[in-house]
C-alpha positions in Angstrom: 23.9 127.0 157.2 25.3 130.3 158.1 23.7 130.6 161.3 24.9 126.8 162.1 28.4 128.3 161.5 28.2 131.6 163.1 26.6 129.0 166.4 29.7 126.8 166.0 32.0 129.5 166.1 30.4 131.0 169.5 30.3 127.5 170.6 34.1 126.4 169.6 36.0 130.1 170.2 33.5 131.7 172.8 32.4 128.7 175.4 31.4 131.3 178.7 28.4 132.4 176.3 27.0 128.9 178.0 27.0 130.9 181.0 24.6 133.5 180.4 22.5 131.0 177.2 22.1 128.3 179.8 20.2 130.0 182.3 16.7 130.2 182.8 15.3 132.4 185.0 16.7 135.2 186.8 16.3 138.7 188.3 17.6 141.8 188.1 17.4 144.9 190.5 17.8 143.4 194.3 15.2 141.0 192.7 12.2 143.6 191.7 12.9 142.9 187.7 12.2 138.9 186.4 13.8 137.1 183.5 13.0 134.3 182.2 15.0 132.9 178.8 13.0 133.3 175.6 14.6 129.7 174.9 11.7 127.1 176.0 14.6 124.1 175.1 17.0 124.9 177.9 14.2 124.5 180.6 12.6 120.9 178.4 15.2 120.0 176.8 17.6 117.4 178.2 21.1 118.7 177.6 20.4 122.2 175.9 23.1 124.7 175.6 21.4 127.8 173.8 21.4 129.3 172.1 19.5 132.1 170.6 16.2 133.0 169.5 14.4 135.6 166.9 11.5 136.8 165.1 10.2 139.5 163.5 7.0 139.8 160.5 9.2 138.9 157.9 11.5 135.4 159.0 8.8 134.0 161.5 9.9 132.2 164.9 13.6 131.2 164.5 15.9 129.1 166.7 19.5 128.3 166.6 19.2 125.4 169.0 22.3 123.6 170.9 22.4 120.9 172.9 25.4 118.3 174.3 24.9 114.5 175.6 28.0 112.6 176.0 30.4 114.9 175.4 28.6 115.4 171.5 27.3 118.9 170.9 24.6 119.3 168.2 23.1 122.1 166.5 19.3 122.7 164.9 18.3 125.8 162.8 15.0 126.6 162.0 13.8 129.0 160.4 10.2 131.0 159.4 8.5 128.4 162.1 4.6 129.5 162.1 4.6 130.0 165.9 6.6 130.2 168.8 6.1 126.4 170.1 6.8 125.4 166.2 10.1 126.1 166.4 10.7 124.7 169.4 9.6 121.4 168.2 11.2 120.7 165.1 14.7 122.2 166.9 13.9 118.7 169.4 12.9 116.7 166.2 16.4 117.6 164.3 18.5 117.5 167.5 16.7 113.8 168.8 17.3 112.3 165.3 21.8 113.6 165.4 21.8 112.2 169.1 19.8 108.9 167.8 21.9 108.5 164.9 25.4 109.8 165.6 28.2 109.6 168.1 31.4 110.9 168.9 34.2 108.1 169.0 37.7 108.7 169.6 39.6 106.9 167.5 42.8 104.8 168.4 44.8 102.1 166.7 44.0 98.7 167.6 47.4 97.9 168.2 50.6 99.4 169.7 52.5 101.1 166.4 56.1 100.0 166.4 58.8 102.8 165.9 59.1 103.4 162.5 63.4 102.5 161.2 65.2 106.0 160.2 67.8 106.4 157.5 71.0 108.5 158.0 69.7 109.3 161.3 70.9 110.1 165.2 68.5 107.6 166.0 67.9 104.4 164.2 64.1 104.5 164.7 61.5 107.1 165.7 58.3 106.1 167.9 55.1 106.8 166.3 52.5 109.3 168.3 49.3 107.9 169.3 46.8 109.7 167.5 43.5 110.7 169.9 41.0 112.1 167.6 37.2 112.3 168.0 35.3 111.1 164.7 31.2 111.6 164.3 30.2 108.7 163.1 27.0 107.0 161.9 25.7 105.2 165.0 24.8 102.3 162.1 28.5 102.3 160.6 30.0 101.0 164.1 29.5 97.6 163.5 30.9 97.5 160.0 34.1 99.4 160.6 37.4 99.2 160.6 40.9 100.2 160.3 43.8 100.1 158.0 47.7 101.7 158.9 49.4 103.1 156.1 53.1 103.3 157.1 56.5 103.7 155.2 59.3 100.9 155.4 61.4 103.4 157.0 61.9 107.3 156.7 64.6 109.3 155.9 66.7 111.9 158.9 65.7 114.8 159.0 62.8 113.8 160.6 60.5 116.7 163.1 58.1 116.3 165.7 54.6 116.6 164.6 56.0 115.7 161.3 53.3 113.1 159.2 54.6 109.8 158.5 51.6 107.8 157.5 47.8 107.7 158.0 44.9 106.1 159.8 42.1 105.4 157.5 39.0 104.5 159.2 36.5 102.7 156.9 32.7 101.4 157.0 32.7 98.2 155.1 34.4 99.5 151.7 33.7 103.2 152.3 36.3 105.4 153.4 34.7 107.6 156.3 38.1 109.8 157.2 41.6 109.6 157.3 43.9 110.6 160.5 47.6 111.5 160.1 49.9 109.5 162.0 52.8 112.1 162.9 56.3 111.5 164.8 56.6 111.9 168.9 60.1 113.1 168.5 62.6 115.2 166.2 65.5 112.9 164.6 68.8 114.7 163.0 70.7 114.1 160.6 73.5 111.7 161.4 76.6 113.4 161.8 80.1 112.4 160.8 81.1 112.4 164.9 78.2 110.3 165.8 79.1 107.7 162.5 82.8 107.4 164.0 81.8 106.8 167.4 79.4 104.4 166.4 82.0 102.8 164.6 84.5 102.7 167.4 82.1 100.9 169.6 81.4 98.7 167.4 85.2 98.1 166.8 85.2 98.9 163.4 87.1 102.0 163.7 90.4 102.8 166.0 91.5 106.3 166.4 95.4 106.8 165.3 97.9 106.8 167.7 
């Protein structure tokens, strides 16, 4: 598990390590020196990434294997394999069975969202951002799931962008697989006592004095 995390973290905060881990041969020295990865995966493996090797007496062959296909990138660990080509094989037996079983959706609401009605504000309604998040999911939970919108009648002013209003929860039949905040697209004030009067006037329920 740590080296999973300390992969991800390479992977997430440090992405032009792909340009050095994904690279098979090459030579150094006006050519006179050859290198060739000590990763077997990125040369038979469709869609590796990396990303490191090791071994010494004591931990065996080890692998922290990546790989991406369709825009979902996996990582295998192993650890204390017997041989070299032992590793290499159960890193393709974990990563085959994530890409075999697991996608990456990105998850939207079925439906348009109405603005949502806004008390005591500037506005009398605030629009609702479209939330674009990508959820790993079970590729056997697809057919069973399904979404539920969990929205207030109406919110009160103050009301700031990026601000949660309600949530997405995405289920699998009855079991709740994750829940995505639905936030505000725009910042709402407070009504002020100017904007009430004008509102008022236009509505001819309020004439200024002579």
């Amino acid at each position: 598990r740590d080296i999973a995390i300390m992969s991800r973290e390479l992977i997430l905060n440090h992405p032009a390590i792909r340009n050095y881990t994904t690279i098979w041969m090459d030579s150094l020295r006006g050519g006179a020196f050859g290198l060739s990865n000590t990763n077997k995966l990125i040369r038979f493996y469709e869609g590796a990434t990396g990303l490191k090797t090791g071994s010494t007496d004591a931990a065996k062959y080890c692998i922290s294997a990546t790989a991406e296909r369709d825009g979902m990138e996996l990582i295998a660990v192993v650890l204390k394999a017997p041989t070299s080509q032992q590793r290499f094989d159960d890193a393709k037996v974990l990563l085959n069975y994530g890409f075999a079983a697991y996608t990456l959706q990105t998850v939207t609401p079925e439906a348009p969202l109405p603005p949502l009605p806004v008390t005591q504000g500037e506005c009398a309604e605030v629009a609702i951002a479209p939330p674009q998040r990508s959820v790993l999911l079970k590729k056997s939970d697809l057919s069973a799931m399904r979404q539920e919108i969990h929205l207030p009648e109406s919110v009160p002013a103050p009301v700031e962008q990026g601000e949660q209003l309600g949530t997405l929860s995405l289920y699998a039949g009855d079991a709740l697989l994750t829940e995505i905040p639905l936030t505000a697209a725009e910042s709402v004030d407070v009504l002020t006592w100017q904007t009430m009067l004008l509102r008022l006037w236009r509505f001819g329920l309020y004439a200024p004095l002579p």
